[in-house]
C-alpha positions in Angstrom: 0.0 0.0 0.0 1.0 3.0 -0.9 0.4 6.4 0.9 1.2 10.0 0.0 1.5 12.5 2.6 0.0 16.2 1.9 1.3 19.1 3.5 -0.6 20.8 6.6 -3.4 23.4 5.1 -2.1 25.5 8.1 1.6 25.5 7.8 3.6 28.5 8.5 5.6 30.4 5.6 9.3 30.7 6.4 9.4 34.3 5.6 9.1 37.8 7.5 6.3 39.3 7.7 6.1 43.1 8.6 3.4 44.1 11.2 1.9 47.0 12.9 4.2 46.3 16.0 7.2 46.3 13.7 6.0 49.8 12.3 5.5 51.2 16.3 9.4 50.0 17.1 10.7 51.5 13.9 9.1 54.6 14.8 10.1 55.0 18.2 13.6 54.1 17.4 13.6 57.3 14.4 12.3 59.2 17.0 15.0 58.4 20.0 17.7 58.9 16.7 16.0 62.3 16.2 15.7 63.9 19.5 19.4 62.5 20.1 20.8 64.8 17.2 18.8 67.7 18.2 20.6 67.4 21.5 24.3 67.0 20.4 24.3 69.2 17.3 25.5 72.4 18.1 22.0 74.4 16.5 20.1 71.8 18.4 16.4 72.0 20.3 17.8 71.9 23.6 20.4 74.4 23.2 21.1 75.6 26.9 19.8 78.9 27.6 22.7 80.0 29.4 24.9 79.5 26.1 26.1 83.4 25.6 27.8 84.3 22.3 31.2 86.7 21.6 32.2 86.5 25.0 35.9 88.3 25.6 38.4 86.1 27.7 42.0 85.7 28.5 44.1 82.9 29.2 47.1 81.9 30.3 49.1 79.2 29.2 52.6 78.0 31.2 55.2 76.9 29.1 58.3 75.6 30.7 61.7 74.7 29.7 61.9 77.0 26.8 65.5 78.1 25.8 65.6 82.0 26.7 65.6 83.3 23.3 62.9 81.7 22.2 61.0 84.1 24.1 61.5 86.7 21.9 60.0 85.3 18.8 56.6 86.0 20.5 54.8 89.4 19.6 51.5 91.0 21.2 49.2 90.7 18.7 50.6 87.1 16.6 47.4 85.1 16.2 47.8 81.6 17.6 46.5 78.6 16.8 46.8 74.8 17.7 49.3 72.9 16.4 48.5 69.9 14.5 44.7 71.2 14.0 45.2 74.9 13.1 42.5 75.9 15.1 42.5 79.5 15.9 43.2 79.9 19.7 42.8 83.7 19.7 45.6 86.1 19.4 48.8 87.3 22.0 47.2 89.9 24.4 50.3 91.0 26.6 53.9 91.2 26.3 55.1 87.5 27.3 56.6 86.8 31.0 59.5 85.5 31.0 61.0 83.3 34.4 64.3 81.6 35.0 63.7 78.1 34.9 64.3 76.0 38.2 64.8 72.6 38.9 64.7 70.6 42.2 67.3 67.7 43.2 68.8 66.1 46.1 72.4 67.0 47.3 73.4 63.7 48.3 76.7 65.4 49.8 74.8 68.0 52.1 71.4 66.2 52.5 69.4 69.1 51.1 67.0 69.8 48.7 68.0 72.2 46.2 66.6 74.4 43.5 68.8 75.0 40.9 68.1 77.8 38.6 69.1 76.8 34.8 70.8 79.8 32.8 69.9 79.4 29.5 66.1 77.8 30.4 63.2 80.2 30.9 59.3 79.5 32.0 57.2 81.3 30.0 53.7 82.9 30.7 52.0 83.8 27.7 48.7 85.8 27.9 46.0 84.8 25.3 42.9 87.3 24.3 40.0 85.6 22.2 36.4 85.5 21.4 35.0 82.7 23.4 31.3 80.4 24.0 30.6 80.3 27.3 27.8 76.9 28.2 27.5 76.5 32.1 27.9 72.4 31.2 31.5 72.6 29.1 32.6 76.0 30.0 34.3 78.6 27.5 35.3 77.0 23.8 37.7 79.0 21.4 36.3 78.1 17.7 34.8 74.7 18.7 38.5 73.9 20.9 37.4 73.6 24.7 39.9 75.8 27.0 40.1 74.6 30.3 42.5 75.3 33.3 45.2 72.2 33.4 44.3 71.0 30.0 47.7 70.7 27.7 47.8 72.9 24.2 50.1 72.4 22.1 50.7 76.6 20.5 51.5 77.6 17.4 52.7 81.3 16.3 54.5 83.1 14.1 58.0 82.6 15.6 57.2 80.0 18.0 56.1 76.9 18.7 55.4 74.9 22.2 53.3 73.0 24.5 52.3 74.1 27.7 49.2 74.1 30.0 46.4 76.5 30.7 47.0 78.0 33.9 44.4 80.7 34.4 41.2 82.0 32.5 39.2 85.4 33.2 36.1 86.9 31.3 36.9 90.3 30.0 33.8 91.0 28.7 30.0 88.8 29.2 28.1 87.2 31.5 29.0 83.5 31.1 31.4 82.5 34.0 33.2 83.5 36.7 34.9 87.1 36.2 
């Protein structure tokens, strides 16, 4: 006897089909994408209300270890901008202060500590004016570039180059931060 086996009248297709549920979750996800955009752009929605605009600040930034007449390749008024991105920091605002570099050892021989001042190594201060964004959440930003107390910046000018760290900020001119 032979028998032949038909396929189940209810049996399931193997393929996708799209439903109503589907729609809802793709929705909700282009929405979340959306509003997520908005938030992070810099034009976006929720753009803080305490964001001010063409704010004037200075800041300074410590270089040390510079040879001494390197110092006077700096000029008030040489724009500067960061090395490696040429973004434009703002420009020189004061004449550049100019410090003997010391250094700190142990004299083995006397048992002291001892700060050695090096003759032909300077520390140098140099005094940074710019147009600044001031947001109470990131602080002041230079053309996009964040400036921060402590953070490194690696300067580029005119007649010289170096790396050094922000060591102080103050608001000329606004009402973002602290004056």
């Amino acid at each position: 006897m032979k028998t032949t086996e038909r396929p189940a009248e209810n049996e399931h297709r193997k393929g996708y089909r799209f439903n109503i549920l589907d729609a809802f979750i793709a929705v909700v996800i282009a929405a979340v994408v959306i509003v997520t955009l908005l938030a992070y752009l810099p034009s976006g929605i929720f753009k803080k209300s305490s964001e001010k605009n063409s704010i004037s600040v200075t800041y300074t930034i410590e270089i040390k270890n510079v040879k001494r007449e390197l110092a006077s390749g700096i000029a008030v008024g040489d724009p500067v901008t960061e090395k490696g991105t040429a973004v434009r920091l703002g420009n020189v605002g004061a004449e550049v202060e100019v410090a003997p570099h010391s250094q700190v050892r142990y004299d083995a021989a006397s048992g002291e500590v001892v700060l050695d001042e090096l003759a032909d190594y300077s520390d140098l201060l140099i005094t940074i004016t710019a147009s600044a964004a001031y947001n109470a959440s990131s602080g002041y930003t230079v053309n996009g570039k964040r400036i921060a107390v402590g953070a490194t910046y690696r300067l580029s000018m005119p007649g010289f180059e170096g790396s050094g760290k922000c060591i102080s900020i103050t608001e000329v001119a606004g009402n973002g931060g602290t004056k």
